[in-house]
PyMOL CGO cylinders between C-alpha atoms (Angstrom):
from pymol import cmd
from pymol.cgo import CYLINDER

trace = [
    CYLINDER, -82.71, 29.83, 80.99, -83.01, 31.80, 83.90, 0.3, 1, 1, 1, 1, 1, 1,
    CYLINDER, -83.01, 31.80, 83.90, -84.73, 35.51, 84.13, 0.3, 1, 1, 1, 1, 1, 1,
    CYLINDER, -84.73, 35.51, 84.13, -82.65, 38.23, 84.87, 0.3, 1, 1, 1, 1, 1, 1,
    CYLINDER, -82.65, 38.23, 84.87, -82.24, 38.69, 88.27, 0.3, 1, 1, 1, 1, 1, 1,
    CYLINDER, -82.24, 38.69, 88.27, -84.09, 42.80, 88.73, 0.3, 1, 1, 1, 1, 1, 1,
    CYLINDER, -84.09, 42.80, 88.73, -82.99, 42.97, 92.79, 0.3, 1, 1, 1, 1, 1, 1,
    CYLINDER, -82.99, 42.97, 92.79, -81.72, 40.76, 95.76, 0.3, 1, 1, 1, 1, 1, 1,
    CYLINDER, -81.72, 40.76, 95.76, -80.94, 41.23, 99.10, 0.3, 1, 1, 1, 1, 1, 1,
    CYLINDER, -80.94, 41.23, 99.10, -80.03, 39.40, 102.44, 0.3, 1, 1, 1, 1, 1, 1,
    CYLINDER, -80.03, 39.40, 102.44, -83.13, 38.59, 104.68, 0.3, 1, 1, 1, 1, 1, 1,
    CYLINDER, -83.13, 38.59, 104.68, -84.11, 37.61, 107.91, 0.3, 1, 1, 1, 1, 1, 1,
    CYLINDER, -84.11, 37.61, 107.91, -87.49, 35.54, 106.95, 0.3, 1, 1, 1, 1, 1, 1,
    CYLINDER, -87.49, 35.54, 106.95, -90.67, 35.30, 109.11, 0.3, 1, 1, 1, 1, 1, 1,
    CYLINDER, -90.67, 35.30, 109.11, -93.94, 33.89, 107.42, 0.3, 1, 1, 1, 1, 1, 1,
    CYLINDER, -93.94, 33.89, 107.42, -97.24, 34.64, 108.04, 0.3, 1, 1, 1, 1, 1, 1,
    CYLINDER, -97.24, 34.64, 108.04, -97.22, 36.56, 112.05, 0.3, 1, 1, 1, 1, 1, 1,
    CYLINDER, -97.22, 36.56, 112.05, -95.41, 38.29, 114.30, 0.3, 1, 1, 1, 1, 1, 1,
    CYLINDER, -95.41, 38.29, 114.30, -91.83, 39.94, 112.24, 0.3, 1, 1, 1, 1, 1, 1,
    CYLINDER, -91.83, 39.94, 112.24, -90.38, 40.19, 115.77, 0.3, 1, 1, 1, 1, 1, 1,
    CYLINDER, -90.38, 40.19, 115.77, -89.10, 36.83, 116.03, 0.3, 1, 1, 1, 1, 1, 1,
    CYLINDER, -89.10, 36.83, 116.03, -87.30, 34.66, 113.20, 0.3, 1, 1, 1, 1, 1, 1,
    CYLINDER, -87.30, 34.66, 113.20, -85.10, 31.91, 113.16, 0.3, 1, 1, 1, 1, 1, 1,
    CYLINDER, -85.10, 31.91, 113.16, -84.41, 31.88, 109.32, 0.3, 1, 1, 1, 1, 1, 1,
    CYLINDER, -84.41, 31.88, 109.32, -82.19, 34.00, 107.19, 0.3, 1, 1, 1, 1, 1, 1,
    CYLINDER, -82.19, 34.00, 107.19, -82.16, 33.82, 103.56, 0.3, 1, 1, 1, 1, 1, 1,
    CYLINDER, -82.16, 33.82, 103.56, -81.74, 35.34, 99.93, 0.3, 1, 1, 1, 1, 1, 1,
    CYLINDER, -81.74, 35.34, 99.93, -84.31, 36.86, 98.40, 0.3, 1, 1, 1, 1, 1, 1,
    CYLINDER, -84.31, 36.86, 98.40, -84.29, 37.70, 94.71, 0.3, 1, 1, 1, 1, 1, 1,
    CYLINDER, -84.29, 37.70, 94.71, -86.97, 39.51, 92.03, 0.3, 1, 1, 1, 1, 1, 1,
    CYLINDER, -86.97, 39.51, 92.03, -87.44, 39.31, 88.39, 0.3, 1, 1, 1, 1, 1, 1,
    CYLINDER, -87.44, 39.31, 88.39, -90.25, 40.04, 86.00, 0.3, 1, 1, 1, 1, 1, 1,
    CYLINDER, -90.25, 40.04, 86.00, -91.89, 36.78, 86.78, 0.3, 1, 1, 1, 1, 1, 1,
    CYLINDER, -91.89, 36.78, 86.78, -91.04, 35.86, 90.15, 0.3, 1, 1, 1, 1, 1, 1,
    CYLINDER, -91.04, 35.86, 90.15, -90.15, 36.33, 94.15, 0.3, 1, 1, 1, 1, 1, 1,
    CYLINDER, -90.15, 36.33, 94.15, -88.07, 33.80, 95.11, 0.3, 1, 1, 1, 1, 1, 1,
    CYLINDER, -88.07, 33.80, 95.11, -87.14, 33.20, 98.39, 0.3, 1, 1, 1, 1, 1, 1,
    CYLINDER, -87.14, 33.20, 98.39, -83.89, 30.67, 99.09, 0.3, 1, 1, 1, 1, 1, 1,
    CYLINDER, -83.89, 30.67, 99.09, -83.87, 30.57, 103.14, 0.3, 1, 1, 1, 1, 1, 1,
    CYLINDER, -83.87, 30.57, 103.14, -81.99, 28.43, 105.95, 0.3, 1, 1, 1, 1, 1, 1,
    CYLINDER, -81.99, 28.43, 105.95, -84.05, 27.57, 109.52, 0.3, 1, 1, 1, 1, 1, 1,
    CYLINDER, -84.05, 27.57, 109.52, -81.96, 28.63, 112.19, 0.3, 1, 1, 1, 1, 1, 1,
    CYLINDER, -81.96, 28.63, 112.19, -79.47, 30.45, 109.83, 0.3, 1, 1, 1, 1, 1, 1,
    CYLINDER, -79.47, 30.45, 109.83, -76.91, 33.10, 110.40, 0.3, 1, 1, 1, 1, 1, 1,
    CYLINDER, -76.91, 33.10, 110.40, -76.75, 36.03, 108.25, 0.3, 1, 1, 1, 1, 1, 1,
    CYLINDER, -76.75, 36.03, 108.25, -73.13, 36.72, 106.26, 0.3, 1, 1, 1, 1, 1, 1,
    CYLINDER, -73.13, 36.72, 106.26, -71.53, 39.18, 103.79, 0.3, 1, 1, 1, 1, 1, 1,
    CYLINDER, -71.53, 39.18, 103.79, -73.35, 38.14, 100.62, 0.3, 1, 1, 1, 1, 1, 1,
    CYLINDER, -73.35, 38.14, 100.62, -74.20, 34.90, 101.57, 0.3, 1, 1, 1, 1, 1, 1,
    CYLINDER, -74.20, 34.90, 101.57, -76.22, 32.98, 104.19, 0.3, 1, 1, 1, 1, 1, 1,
    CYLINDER, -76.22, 32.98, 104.19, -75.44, 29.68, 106.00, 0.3, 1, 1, 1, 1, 1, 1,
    CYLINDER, -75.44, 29.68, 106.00, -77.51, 27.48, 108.01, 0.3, 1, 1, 1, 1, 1, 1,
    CYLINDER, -77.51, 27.48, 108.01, -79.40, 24.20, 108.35, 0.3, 1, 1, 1, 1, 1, 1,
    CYLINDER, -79.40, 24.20, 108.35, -82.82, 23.11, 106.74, 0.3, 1, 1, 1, 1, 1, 1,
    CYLINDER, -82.82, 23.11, 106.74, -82.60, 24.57, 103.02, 0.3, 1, 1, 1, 1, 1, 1,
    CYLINDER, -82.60, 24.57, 103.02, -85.61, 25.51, 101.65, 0.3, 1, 1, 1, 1, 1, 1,
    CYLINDER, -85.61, 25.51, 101.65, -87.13, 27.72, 98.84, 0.3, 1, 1, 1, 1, 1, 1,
    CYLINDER, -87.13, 27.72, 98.84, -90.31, 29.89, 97.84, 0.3, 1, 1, 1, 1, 1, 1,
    CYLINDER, -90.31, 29.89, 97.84, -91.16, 31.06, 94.85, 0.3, 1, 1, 1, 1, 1, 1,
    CYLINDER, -91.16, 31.06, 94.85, -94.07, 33.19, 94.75, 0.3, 1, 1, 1, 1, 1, 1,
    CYLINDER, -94.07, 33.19, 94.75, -95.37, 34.33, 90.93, 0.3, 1, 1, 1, 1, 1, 1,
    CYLINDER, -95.37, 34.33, 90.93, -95.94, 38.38, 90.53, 0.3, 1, 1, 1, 1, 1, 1,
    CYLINDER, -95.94, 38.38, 90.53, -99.23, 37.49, 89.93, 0.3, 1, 1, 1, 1, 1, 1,
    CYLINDER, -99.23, 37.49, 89.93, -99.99, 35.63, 92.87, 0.3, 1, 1, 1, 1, 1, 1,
    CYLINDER, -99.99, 35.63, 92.87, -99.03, 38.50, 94.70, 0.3, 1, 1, 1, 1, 1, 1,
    CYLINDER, -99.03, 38.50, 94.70, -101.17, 40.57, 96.02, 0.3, 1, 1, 1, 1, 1, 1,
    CYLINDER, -101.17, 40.57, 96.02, -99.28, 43.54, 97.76, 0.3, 1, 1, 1, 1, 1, 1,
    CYLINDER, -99.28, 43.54, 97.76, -96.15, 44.34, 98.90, 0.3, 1, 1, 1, 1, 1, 1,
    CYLINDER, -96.15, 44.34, 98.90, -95.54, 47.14, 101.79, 0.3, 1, 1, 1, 1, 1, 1,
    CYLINDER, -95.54, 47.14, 101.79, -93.47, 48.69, 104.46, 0.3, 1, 1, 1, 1, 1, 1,
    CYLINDER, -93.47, 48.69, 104.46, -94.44, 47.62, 107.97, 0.3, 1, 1, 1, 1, 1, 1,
    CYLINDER, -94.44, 47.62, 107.97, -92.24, 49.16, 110.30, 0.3, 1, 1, 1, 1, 1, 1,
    CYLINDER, -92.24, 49.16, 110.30, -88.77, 48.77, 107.89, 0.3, 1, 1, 1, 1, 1, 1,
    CYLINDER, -88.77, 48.77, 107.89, -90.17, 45.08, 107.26, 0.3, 1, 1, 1, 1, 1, 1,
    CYLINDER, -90.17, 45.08, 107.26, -91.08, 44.05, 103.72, 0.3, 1, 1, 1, 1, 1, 1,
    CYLINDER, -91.08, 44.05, 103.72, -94.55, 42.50, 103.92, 0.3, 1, 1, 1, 1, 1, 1,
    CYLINDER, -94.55, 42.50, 103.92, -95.59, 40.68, 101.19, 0.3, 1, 1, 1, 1, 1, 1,
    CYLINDER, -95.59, 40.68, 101.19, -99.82, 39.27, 100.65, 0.3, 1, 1, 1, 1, 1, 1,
    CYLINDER, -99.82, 39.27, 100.65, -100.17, 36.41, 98.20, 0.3, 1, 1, 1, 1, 1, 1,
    CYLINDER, -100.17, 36.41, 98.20, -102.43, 33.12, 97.13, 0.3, 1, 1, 1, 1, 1, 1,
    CYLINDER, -102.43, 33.12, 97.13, -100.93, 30.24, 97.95, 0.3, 1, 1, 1, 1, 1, 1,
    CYLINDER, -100.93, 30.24, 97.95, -102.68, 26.92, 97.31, 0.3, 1, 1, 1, 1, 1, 1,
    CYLINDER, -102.68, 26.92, 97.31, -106.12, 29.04, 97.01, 0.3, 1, 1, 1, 1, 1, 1,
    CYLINDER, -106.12, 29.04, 97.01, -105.32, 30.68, 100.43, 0.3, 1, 1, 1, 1, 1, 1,
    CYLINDER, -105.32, 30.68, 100.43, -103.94, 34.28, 101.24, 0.3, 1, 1, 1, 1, 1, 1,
    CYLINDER, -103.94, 34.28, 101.24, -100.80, 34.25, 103.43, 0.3, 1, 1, 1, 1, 1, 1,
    CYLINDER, -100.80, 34.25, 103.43, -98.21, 36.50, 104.07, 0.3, 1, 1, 1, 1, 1, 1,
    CYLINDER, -98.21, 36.50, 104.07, -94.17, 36.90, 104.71, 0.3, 1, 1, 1, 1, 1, 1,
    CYLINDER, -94.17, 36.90, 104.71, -92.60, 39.16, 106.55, 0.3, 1, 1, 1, 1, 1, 1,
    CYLINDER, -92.60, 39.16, 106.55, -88.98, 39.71, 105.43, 0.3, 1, 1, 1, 1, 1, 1,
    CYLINDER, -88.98, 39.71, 105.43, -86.14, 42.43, 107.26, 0.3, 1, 1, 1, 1, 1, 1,
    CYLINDER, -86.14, 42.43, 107.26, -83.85, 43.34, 104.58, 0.3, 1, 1, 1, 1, 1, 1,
    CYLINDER, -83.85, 43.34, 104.58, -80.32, 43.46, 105.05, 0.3, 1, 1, 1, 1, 1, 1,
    CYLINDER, -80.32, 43.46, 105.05, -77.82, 45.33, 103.09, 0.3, 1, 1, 1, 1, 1, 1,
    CYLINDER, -77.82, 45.33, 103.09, -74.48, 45.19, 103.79, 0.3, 1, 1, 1, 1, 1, 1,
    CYLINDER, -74.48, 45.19, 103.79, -72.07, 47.89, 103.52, 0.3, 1, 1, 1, 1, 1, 1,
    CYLINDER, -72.07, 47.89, 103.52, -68.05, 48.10, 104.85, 0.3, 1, 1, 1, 1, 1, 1,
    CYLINDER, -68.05, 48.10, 104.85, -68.42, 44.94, 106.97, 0.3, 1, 1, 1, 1, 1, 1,
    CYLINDER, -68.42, 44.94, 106.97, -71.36, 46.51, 109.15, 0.3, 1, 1, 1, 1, 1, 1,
    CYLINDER, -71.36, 46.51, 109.15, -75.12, 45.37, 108.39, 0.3, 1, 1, 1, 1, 1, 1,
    CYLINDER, -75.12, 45.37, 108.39, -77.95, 47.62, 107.57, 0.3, 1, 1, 1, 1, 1, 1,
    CYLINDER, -77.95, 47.62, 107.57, -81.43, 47.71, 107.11, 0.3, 1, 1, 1, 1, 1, 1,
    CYLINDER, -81.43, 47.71, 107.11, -84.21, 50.37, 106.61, 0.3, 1, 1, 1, 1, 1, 1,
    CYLINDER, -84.21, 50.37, 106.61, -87.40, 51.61, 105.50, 0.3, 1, 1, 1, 1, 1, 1,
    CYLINDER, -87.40, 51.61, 105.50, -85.67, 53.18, 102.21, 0.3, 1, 1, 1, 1, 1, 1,
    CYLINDER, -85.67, 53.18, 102.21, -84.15, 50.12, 101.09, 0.3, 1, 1, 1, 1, 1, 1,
    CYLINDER, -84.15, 50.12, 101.09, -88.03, 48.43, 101.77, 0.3, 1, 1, 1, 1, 1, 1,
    CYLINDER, -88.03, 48.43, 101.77, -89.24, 50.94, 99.98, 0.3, 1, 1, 1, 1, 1, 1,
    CYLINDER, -89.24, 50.94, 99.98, -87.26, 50.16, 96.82, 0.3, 1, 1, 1, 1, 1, 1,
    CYLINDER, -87.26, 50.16, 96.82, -88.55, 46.58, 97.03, 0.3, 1, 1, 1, 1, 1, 1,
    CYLINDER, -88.55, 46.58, 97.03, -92.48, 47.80, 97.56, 0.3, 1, 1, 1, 1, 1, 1,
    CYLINDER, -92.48, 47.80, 97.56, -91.94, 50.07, 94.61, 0.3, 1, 1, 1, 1, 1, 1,
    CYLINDER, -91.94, 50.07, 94.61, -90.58, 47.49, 92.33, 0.3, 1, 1, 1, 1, 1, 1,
    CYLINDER, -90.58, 47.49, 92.33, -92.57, 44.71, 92.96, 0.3, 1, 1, 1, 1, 1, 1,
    CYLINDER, -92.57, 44.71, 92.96, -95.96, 46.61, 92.76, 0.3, 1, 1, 1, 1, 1, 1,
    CYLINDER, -95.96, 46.61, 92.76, -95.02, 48.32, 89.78, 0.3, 1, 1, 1, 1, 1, 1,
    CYLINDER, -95.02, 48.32, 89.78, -93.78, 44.67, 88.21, 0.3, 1, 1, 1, 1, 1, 1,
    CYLINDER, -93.78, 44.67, 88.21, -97.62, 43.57, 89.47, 0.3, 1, 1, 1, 1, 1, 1,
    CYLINDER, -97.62, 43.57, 89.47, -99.10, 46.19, 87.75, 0.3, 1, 1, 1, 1, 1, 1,
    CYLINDER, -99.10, 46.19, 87.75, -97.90, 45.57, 84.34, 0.3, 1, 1, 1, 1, 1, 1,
]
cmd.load_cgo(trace, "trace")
């Protein structure tokens, strides 16, 4: 059975480099366990879902992790992946009365969470 699903948002998805340029959108969701990351390469970002070509998927284990921050409204996140430290870079979207958002308090929310789940 599937964890409970603690947040999830709309993202435009960038791994490890530059968050200035991206050609994938995706869906990002968080629970006690995991991050896991269901993106599209050269996507295009919708109300509450996210369509595209070139499926793909990341999960990332909260103890793989290694820290989650703001970088200029961007969620960064540092983990080990096959013995090596990467990082993504992910702009979080939130959408609200058919307009798109995204800001440094809603990152913040999402750095919060998932440090706090690393911790315990």
């Amino acid at each position: 059975m599937d964890q409970e699903i603690i947040k999830s948002n709309i993202v435009n998805y960038k791994g490890s480099g530059s968050p200035y340029t991206s050609t994938a959108y995706g869906n990002l969701k968080l629970t006690k366990e995991k991050l896991i990351l269901d993106y599209y390469l050269f996507g295009i970002p919708g109300i509450g879902k996210v369509y595209g070509i070139g499926q793909r998927k990341i999960e990332i284990p909260i103890e793989k992790i290694k820290e989650a921050k703001n970088n200029l409204g961007n969620l960064v996140i540092s983990y080990f992946a096959e013995d090596k430290a990467t990082q993504m870079w992910l702009g979080l979207w939130k959408a609200f009365k058919a307009k798109l958002y995204t800001g440094g308090t809603l990152c913040n929310e999402w750095v919060e969470t998932i440090n706090s789940l690393r911790k315990t």
